[in-house]
C-alpha positions in Angstrom: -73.5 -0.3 -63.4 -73.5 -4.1 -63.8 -71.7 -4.7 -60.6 -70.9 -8.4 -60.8 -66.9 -9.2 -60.8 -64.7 -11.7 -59.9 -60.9 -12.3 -60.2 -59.6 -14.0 -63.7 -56.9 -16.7 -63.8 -54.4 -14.2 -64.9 -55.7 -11.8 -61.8 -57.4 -9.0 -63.3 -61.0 -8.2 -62.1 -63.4 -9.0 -64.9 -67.5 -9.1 -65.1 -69.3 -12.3 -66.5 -68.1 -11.0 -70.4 -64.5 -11.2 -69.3 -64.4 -7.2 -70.0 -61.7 -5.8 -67.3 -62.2 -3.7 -64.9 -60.3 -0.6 -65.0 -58.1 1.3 -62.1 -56.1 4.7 -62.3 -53.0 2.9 -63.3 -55.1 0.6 -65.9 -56.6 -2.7 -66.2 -57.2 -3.6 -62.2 -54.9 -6.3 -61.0 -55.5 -7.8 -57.4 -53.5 -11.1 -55.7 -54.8 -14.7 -55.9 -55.1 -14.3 -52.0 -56.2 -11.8 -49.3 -59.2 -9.9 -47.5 -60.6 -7.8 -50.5 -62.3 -4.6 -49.4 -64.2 -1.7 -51.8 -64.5 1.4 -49.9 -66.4 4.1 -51.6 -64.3 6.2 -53.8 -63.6 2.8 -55.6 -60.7 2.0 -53.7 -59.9 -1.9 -53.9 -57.8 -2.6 -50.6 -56.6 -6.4 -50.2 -54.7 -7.6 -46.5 -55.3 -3.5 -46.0 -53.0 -2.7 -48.5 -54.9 -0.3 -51.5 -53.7 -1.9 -54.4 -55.4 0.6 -56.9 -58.5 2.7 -57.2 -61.6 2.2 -60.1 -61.6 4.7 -62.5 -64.8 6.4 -62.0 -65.4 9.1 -64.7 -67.8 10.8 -66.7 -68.1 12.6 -70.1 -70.1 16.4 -70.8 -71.4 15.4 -73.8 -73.6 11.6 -73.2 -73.9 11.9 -76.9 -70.6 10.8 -77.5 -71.3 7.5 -75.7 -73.0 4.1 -77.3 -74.2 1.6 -76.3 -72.4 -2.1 -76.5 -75.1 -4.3 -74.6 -74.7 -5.9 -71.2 -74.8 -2.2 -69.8 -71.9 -1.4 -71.0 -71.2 2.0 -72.8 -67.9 3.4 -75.0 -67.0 6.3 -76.5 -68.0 6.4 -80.3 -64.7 6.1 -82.0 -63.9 9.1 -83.8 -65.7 11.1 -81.1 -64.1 14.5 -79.4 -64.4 13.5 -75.9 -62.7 14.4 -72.7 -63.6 12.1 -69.7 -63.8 13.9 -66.4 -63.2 13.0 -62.6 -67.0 11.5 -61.7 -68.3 13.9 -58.9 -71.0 12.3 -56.7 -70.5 8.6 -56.9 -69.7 5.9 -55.0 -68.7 2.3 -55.0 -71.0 -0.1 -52.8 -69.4 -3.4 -52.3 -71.7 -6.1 -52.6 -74.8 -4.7 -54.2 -76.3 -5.1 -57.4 -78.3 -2.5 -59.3 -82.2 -3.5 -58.9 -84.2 -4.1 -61.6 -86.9 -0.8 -61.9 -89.3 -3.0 -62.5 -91.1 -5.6 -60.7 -91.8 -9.0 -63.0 -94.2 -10.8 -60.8 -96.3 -7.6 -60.6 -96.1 -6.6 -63.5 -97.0 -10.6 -64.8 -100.0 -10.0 -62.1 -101.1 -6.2 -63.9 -100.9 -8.2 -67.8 -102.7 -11.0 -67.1 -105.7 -8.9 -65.5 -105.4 -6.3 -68.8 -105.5 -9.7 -71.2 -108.6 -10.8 -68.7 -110.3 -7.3 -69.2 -109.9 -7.6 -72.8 -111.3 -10.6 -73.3 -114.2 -9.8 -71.4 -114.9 -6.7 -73.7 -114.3 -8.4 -76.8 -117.0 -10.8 -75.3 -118.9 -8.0 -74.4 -118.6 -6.5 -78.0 -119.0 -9.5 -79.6 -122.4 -10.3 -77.7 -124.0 -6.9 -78.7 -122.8 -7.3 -82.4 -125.3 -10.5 -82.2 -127.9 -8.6 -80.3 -127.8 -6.1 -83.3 -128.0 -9.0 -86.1 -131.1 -10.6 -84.5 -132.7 -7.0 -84.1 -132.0 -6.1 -87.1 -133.3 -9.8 -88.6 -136.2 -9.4 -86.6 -137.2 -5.8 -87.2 -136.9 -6.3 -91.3 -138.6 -9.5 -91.4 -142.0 -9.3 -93.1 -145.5 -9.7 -90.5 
């Protein structure tokens, strides 16, 4: 899912962690030169040449998988669990995942809730002293 990769010293596609990307025949490997081209099935093809394809699978069971941070997931050691040939996915080359959420909107929406708040606990805060003077006013001897 976290798309970003680039080619380390030793060759080997890697994201920003230095975690390697993985092809059929294992770690992917790619030259230091050449025209490098994802297709959709995951197919990296440098000077037209496929050199290997990502290993796109998925498990049954999403209960076996946990969750390392940086969107990455494993298998829980230990676990019983056969990976499978993903069906339905594709590979976009250069595109990220978006973000589901939009900050500057969302930054917009929470500062108008903190304003609102405010302004009832003003609000609340004025009738409280309304009742204290009424109250004072009512009970004081004529």
């Amino acid at each position: 899912r976290q798309g970003v990769y680039h080619r380390s010293a030793e060759g080997f596609v890697v994201d920003a962690h230095g975690n390697q990307l993985l092809g059929q025949g294992g770690p992917l490997q790619i030259p230091e030169t050449g025209s490098v081209l994802v297709d959709a099935d995951g197919g990296f093809t440098v000077d037209g040449e496929l050199v290997d394809t990502i290993d796109l699978v998925r498990v049954e069971d999403p209960r076996v998988l946990e969750k390392m941070g940086n969107s990455l997931l494993r298998i829980r050691p230990g676990a019983d669990a056969q990976t499978l040939p993903a069906e339905d996915s594709t590979v976009e080359q250069g595109f990220l995942e978006a973000a589901n959420v939009n900050v500057v909107s969302e930054m917009v929406n929470m500062i108008e809730a903190m304003r609102a708040f405010e302004a009832y606990q003003k609000m609340i805060s004025g009738s409280f002293e309304q009742d204290k003077k009424a109250i004072a006013e009512i009970g004081a001897p004529r």
